[in-house]
C-alpha positions as CSV (number, residue, x, y, z in Angstrom):
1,X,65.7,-150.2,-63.1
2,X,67.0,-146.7,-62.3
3,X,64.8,-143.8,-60.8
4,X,65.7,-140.6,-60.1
5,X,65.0,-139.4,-56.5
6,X,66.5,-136.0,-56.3
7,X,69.6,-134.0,-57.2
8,X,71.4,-131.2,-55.3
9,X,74.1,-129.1,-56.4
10,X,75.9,-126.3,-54.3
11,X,77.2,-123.4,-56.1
12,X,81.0,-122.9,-56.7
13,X,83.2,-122.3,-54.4
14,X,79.8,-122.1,-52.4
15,X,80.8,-119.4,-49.4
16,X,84.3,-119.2,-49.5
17,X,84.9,-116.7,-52.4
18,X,86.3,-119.6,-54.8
19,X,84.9,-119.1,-58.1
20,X,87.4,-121.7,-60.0
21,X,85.7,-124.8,-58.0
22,X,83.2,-127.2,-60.1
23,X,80.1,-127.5,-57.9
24,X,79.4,-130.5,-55.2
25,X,76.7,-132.7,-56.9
26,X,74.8,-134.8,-55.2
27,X,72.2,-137.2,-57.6
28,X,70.1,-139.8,-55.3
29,X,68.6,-142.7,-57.1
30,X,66.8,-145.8,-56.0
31,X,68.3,-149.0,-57.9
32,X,66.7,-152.3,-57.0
33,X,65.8,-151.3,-53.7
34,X,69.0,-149.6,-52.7
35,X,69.4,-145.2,-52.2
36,X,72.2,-144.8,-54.4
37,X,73.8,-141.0,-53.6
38,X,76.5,-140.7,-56.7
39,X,78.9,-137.7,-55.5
40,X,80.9,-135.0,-57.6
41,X,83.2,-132.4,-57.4
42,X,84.5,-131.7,-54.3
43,X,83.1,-132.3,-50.7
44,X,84.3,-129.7,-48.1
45,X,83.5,-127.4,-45.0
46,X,81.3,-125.5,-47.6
47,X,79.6,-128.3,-49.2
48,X,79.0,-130.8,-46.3
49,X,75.3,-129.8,-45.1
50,X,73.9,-130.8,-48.8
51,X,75.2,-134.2,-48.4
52,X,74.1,-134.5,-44.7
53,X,70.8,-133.1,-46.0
54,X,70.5,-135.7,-48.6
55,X,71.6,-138.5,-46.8
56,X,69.3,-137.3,-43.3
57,X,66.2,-137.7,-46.1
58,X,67.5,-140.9,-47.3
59,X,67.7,-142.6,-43.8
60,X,64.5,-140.9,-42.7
61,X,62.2,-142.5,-45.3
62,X,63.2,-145.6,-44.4
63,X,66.0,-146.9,-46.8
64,X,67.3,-150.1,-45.8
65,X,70.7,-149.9,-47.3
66,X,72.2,-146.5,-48.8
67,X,75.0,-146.6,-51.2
68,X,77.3,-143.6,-51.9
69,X,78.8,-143.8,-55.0
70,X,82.2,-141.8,-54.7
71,X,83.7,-142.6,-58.6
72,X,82.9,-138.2,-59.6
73,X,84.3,-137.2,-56.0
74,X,87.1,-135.3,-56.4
75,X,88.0,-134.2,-53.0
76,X,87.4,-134.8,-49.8
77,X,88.3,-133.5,-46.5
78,X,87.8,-133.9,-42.7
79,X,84.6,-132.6,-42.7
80,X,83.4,-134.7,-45.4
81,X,84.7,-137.8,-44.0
82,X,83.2,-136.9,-40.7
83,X,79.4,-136.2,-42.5
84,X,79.6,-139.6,-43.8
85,X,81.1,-141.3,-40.7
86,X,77.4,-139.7,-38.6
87,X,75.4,-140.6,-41.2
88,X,76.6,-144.4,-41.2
89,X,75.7,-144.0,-37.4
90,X,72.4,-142.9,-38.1
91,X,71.4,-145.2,-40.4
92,X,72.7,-148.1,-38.3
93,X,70.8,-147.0,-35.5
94,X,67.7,-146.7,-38.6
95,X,68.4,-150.1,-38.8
96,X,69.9,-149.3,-42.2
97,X,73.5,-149.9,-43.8
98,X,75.7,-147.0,-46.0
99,X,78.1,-148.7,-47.6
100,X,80.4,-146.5,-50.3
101,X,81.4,-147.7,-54.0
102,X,84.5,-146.0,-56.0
103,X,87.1,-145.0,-53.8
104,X,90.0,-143.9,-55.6
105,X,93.3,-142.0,-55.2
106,X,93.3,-139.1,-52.6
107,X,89.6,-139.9,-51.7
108,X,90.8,-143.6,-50.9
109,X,94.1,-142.9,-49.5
110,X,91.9,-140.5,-47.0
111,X,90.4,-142.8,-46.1
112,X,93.3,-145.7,-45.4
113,X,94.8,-143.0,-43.6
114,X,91.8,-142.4,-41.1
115,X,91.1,-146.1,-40.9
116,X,87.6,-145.1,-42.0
117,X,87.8,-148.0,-44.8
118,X,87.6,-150.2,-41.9
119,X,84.8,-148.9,-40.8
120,X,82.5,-148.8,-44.2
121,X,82.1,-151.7,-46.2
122,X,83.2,-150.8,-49.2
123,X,82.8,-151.9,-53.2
124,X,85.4,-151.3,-56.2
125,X,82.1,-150.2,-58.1
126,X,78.5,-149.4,-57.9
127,X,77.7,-152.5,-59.9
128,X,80.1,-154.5,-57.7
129,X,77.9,-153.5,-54.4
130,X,74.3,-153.6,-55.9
131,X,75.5,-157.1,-56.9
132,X,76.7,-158.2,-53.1
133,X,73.4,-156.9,-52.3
């Protein structure tokens, strides 16, 4: 069973003067027990502080294991990948996990590149990881 925790969106192009950008979503949900944070649009310099925000709250009320389901992400760059990377840190030292779930195309190949998908463990899908739970 699905419940709805919280959503966050960032306005286009959110203080860079783009105004042909779809907004960064972020929609938490608890599934069995696990902080599912299901990303969309694109994750930049501009967007970055309202996932760090949203994953901060997940690990500070005491989430055992966070998932972050990356199958609407469109884009992601270094700052992105580097907001995620701390906030695996801070959940380990939470005594949590943050695993992620949908990588695909550039958002994979970003992070093959960085060797990031050797840090993460990572899931195919969100029903994939809520099943190796």
């Amino acid at each position: 069973m699905a419940e709805e925790v919280a959503g966050m969106e960032a306005a286009p192009g959110a203080g860079d003067g783009r105004s042909d950008s779809a907004p960064f979503t972020v929609d938490v949900r608890s599934v069995s027990g696990v902080t599912v944070l299901a990303l969309g649009g694109e994750l930049d310099h501009d967007t970055a502080d309202l996932l760090r925000d949203a994953l901060d709250q997940a690990i500070h009320a005491g989430s055992a294991r966070l998932l972050v389901d990356c199958g609407e992400l469109r884009f992601c760059d270094s700052t992105g990948l580097n907001t995620l990377l701390r906030a695996r840190q801070a959940a380990e030292a939470a005594g949590a996990a943050l695993d992620l779930a949908d990588l695909h195309g550039a958002i994979a190949r970003l992070f093959e590149i960085t060797g990031a998908d050797g840090v993460f463990r990572t899931f195919a899908t969100v029903d994939e990881a809520l099943a190796g739970n």
